[in-house]
N, C-alpha and C positions, 0 to 999 in steps of 0.2 A: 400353408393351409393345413388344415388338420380335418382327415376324412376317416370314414368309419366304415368302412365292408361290411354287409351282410351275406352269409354265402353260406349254402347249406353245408357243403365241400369244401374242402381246401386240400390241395397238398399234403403229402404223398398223394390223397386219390385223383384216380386219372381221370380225364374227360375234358370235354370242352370247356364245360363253363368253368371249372377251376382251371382252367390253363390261361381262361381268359382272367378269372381276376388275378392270379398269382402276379399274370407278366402285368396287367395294368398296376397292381401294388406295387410293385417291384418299380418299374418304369416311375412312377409318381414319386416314390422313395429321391431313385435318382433322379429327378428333378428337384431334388429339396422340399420334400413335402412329409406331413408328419401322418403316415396310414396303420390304423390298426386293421383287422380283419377279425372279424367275430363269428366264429362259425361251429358244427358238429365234431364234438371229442371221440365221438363211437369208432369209428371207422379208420385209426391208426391210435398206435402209442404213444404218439407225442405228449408232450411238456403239457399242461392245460396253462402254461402262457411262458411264451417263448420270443424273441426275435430272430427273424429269418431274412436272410440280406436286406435286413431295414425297417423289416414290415414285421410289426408287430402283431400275433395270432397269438387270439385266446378262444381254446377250444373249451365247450359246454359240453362238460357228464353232467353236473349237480341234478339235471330235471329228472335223469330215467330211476333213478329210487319213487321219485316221486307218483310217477306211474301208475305204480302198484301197489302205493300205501292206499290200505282202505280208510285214511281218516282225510284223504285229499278227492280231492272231485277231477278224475282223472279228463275229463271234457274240459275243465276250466285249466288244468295243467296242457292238452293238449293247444288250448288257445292263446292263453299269457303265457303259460310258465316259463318263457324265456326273460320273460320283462327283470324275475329280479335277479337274476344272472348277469344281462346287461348291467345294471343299473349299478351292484356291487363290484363287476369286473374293471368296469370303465366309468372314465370320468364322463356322461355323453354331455354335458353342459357345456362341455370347452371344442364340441365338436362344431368344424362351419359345412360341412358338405355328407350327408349320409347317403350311401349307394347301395343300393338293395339287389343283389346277384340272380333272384329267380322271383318268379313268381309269391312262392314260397315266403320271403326273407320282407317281400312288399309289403308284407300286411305288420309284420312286425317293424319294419322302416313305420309307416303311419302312424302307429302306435306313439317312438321316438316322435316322430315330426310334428304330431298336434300336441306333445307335452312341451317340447320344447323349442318349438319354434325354426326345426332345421331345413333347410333346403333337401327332398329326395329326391333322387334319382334312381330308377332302375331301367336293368338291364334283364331281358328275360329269353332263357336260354330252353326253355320249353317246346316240345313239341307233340302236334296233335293231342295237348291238354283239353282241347274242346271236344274231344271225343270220348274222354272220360266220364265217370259220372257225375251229372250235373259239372260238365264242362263247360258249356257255352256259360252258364250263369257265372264259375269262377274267373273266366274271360272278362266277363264284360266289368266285374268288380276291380280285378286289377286295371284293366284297361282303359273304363271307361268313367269308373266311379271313384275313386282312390285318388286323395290329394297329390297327385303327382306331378313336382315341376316339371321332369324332363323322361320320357323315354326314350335309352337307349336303344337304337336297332341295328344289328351287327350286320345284316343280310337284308336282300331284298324279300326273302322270305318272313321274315321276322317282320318289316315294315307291313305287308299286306296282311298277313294275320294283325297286327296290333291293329291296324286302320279298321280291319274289318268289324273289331269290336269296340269301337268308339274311343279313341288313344288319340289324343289331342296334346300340344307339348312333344311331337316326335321329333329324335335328331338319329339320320341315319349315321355312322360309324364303323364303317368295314371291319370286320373283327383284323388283327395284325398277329404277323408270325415277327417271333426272335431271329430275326436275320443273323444275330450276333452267333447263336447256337445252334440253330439249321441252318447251313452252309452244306456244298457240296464236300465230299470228301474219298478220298482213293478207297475205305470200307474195311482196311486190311487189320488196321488197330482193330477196331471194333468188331470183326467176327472173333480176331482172335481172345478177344476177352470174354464173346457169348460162348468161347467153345464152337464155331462152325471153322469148316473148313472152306478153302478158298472154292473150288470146286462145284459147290455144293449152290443150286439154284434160290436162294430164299426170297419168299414171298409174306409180305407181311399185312397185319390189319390190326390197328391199337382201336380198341373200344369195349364201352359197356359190356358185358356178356346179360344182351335180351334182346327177346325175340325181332325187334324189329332192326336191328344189324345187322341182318340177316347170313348172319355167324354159321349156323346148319346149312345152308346154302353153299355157301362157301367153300366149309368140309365137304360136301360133294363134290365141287367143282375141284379139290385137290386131287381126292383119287380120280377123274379123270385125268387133271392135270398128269400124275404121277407115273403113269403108264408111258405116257408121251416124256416125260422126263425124268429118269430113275434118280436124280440126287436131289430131290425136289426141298425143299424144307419149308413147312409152313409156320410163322409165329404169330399168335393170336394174344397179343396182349392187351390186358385189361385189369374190369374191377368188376364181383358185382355189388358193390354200392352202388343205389339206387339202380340196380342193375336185378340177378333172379340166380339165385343159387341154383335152384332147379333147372334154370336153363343150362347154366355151366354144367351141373351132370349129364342133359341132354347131349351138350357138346361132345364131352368124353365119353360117353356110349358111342356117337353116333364114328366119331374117331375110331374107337375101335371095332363095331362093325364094319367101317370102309377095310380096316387091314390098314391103316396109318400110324397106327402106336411106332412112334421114334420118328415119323417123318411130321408130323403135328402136333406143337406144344400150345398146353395151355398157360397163361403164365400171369399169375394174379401178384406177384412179387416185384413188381417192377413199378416205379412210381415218376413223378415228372421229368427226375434228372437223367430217368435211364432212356426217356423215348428219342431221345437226339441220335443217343447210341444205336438201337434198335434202326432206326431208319438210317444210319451210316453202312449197316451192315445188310440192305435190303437190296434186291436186282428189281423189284416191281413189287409197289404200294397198291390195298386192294380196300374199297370200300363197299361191301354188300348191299350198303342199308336200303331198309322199305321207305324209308323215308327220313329229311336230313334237315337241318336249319342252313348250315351250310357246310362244316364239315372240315374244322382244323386241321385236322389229322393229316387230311389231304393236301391244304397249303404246306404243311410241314417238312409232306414227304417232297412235291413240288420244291419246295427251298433248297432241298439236299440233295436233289438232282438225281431223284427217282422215280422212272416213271410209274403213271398211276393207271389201273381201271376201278371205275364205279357205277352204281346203279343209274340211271337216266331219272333222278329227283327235283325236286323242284330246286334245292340248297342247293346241292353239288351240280346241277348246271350252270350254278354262277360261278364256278370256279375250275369245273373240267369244261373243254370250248374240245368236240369230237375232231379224231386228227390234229390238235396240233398243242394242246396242253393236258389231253389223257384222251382217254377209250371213254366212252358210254357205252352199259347193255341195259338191255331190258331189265326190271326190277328183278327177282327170286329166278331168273335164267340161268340155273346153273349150266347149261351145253353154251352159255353166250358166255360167262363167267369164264371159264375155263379155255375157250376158245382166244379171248382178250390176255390174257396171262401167259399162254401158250407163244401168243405172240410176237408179248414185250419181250421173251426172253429168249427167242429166237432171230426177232425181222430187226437186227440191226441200225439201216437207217430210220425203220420207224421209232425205236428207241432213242435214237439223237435228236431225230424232231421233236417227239414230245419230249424228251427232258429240256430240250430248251426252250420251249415253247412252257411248258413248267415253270422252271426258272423266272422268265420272265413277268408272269402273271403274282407268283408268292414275293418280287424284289419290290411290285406295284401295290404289296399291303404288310409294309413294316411295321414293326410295333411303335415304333416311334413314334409315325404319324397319327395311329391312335390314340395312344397317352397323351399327346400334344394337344392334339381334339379335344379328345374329356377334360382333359385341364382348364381349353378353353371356357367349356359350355360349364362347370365348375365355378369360375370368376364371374361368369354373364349371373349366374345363377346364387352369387353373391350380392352383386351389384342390384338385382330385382328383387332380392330380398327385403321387405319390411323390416323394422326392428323387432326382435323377440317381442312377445308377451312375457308379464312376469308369471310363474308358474302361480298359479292360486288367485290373482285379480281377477277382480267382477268383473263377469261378463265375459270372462279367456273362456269360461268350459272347461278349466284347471281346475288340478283339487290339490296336488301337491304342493306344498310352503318352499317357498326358495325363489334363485332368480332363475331367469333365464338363459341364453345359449353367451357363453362370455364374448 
């Protein structure tokens, strides 16, 4: 089968949604499958077309000149101009299954799908998008209006937003962790390679740097933490793609008004391969966020046999269960923040509960089983397929000459 990724992100940059299409490419590859990934060249150095264990990424600069040429109509560039990037990078007529990564990537999937006849699929990895502006109406076009064979929904929270704006065609699909690559581990390699010492208490948090991870929070709750523990080390790994520069300075102000320069890093240098590491060398996994879809990060740390606290959200209560696979506190608490942390790395057998209790819950959503699923819902999604249109016959709504999807 030969699939087409659309993903605003990819690899190196961190986050969920690209960890989720990375590992579903990746997984799909190893099952014999032919995937490319189509996605933003801004945001890493990479190759603009490269093969990466299987999976084919071809990263888009050609639009941003386009921009700001005054002889281009930068509103029409902001809406197609990805079309003839696609179109010249890849072959899409030999494609049987297009997956569209965000909301984002759906509108340009439609585009592909009523030219050429292909089966889409998206997966939307958004959150409180309806609160944006003229949100609820961008909602309801992805969700409710938009030729979509099939929505993916990774969480229960995903499924009830998509429902709530009219998303018909849903297949829920627990997002999956790399069991193979999160595994527990004794942490001793891996501090020694980040430079910590054994000693040393580290508490970690991989995400976006914006406001609603509630990353400033967290910094507070370190310096109290740090009082109560003098070898504290906090690492705050991330990006801000589609994240907030300015918040990142926020963060380092606010660091070094607490008095935590050397005991809190910011670390935007660290990309997919490094986060396994990172969570091998962690005593207790910490998620602030105001609010979650559901929150990788956290099964991650869970796999590796770390315990976790988090915000009490709507996402991460489907995956933290209070006592016995992480802590929940109140949202932006940092005296409850810091109190849960204080904890993990002191109350022992509460530590052995939840990491096993952890464990348990990230063994019950392997990536496996999700690639397996999407593969599935991929062939059904074959099989209900019409035959293409030829691109340009009366009566398609085609304008372009040629055939259609081989």
């Amino acid at each position: 089968m030969r699939v087409l990724m659309l993903s605003t992100n990819y690899h190196p940059v961190v986050g969920g949604a690209e960890s989720y299409c990375r590992d579903l490419a990746t997984g799909l590859v190893r099952r014999g499958h032919d995937v490319t990934v189509f996605t933003d060249g801004r945001a890493c150095s990479q190759p603009p077309d490269s093969t990466e264990y299987g999976v084919r990424v071809l990263r888009e600069r050609s639009y941003l000149p386009r921009l700001s040429d005054p002889d281009v109509s930068a509103w029409e560039q902001m809406a197609f101009g990805l079309l003839p990037a696609v179109s010249s990078m890849f072959d899409v007529t030999r494609v049987d299954v297009l997956h569209a990564n965000s909301q984002d990537t759906a509108l340009l999937g439609t585009v592909l799908k009523l030219q050429y006849g292909i089966p889409l699929v998206v997966t939307s990895h958004e959150v409180h998008r309806e609160r944006g502006p003229a949100g609820a109406g961008r909602c309801r076009l992805v969700f409710g209006s938009l030729p979509v064979d099939a929505h993916i929904t990774v969480s229960g929270y995903y499924e009830r937003v998509a429902r709530s704006f009219g998303a018909v065609n849903l297949h829920r699909i627990d997002l999956g962790v790399d069991l193979g690559r999160f595994a527990p581990d004794d942490g001793r390699a891996a501090r020694s390679l980040l430079g910590i010492a054994d000693d040393e208490a580290v508490v970690t948090c991989v995400a976006r740097f914006k406001p609603r991870k509630g990353l400033l929070e967290l910094i507070d709750a370190a310096g109290d933490v740090a009082q109560r523990v003098p070898r504290l080390r906090l690492l705050l790994v991330g990006t801000t793609s589609s994240g907030s520069e300015e918040y990142a300075q926020l963060m380092r102000q606010r660091i070094e008004e607490r008095g935590l320069t050397g005991r809190v890093q910011v670390i935007e240098t660290y990309g997919h391969e490094q986060i396994a590491t990172v969570m091998h060398a962690s005593d207790v996994y910490v998620q602030p966020s105001h609010v979650e879809g559901l929150g990788l990060a956290v099964l991650e740390a869970m796999a590796c046999g770390v315990p976790v606290v988090a915000s009490d959200t709507d996402g991460l209560r489907e995956v933290v269960v209070p006592q016995d696979s992480g802590l929940l506190v109140p949202v932006g608490d940092c005296s409850a923040l810091a109190g849960g942390i204080v904890r993990l790395l002191s109350e022992q057998p509460l530590r052995q509960r939840l990491i096993s209790g952890g464990l348990a819950r990230a063994r019950g959503r392997g990536m496996d089983a999700m690639v397996a699923r999407t593969e599935s819902l991929y062939r059904s999604l074959q099989v209900a397929a019409p035959s293409a249109p030829k691109v340009g016959s009366v009566g398609s709504g085609l304008v372009a000459a040629g055939e259609g999807r081989a």
